[in-house]
C-alpha positions as CSV (number, residue, x, y, z in Angstrom):
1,X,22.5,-7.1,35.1
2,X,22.9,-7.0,38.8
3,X,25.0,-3.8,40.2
4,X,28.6,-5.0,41.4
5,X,28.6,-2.4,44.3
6,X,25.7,-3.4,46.6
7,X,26.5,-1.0,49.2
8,X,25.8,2.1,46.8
9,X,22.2,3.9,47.1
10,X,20.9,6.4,44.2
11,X,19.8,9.6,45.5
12,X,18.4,12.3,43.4
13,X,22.0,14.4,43.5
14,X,24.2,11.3,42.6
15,X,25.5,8.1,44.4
16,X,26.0,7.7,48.4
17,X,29.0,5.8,49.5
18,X,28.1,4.8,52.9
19,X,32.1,3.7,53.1
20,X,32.8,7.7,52.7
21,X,30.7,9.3,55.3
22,X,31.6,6.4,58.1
23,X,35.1,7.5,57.3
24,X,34.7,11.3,56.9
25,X,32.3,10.9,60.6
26,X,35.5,9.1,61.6
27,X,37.7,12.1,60.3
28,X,35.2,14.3,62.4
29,X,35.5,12.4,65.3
30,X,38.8,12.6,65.1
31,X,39.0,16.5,65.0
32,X,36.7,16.9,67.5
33,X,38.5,14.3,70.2
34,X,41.9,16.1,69.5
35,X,40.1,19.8,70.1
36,X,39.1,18.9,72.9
37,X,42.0,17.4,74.3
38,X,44.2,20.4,73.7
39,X,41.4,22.5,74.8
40,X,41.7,20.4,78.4
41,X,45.0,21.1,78.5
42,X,45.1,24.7,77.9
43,X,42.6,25.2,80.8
44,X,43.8,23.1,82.9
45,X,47.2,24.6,82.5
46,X,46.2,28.1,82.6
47,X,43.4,27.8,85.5
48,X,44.7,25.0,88.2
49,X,47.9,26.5,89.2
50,X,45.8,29.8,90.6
51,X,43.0,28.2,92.3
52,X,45.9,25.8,94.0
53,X,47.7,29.4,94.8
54,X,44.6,30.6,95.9
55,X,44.0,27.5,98.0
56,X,46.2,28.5,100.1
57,X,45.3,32.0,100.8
58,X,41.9,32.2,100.9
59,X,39.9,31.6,104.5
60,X,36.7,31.1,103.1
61,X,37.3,29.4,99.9
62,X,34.9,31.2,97.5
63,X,37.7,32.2,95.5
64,X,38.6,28.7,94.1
65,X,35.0,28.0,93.6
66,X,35.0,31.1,91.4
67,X,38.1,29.9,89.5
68,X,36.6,26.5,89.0
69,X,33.5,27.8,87.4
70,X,35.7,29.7,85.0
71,X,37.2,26.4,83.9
72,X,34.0,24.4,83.7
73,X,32.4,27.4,81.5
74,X,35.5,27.6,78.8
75,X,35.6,23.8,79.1
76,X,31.3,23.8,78.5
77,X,32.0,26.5,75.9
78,X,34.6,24.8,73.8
79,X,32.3,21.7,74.0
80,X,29.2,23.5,72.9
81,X,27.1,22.7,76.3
């Protein structure tokens, strides 16, 4: 007899659905998309208003760039870069 599911594979631990991992790396994709879009938020909500109050005290500017950097290492850091 021929095996009505097609799409299953035996492996030596028990049967693969492909249809459950494309949805569970779905699931993770997900997560991962809404992590880092409160993530963006929080830093950019916490870190722009500064370097925009700094803007317009600082003569020589260094002071934002040091803010910024702050911003792109917790954004680098929550993305795992």
């Amino acid at each position: 007899m021929r095996n009505s599911q097609p799409h299953r594979k035996t492996i030596a631990s028990g049967n693969l659905d492909h249809g459950d991992a494309r949805s569970d790396g779905l699931c993770l994709r997900l997560t991962k998309t809404v992590w880092l879009v409160i993530w963006l938020g929080l830093a950019t909500l916490l870190v722009f208003p500064p370097i925009t109050l700094v803007s317009f005290f600082s003569r020589t500017g260094s002071s934002m760039f040091h803010l910024a950097r702050l911003w792109a290492r917790i954004i680098c850091s929550v993305t795992g870069v």
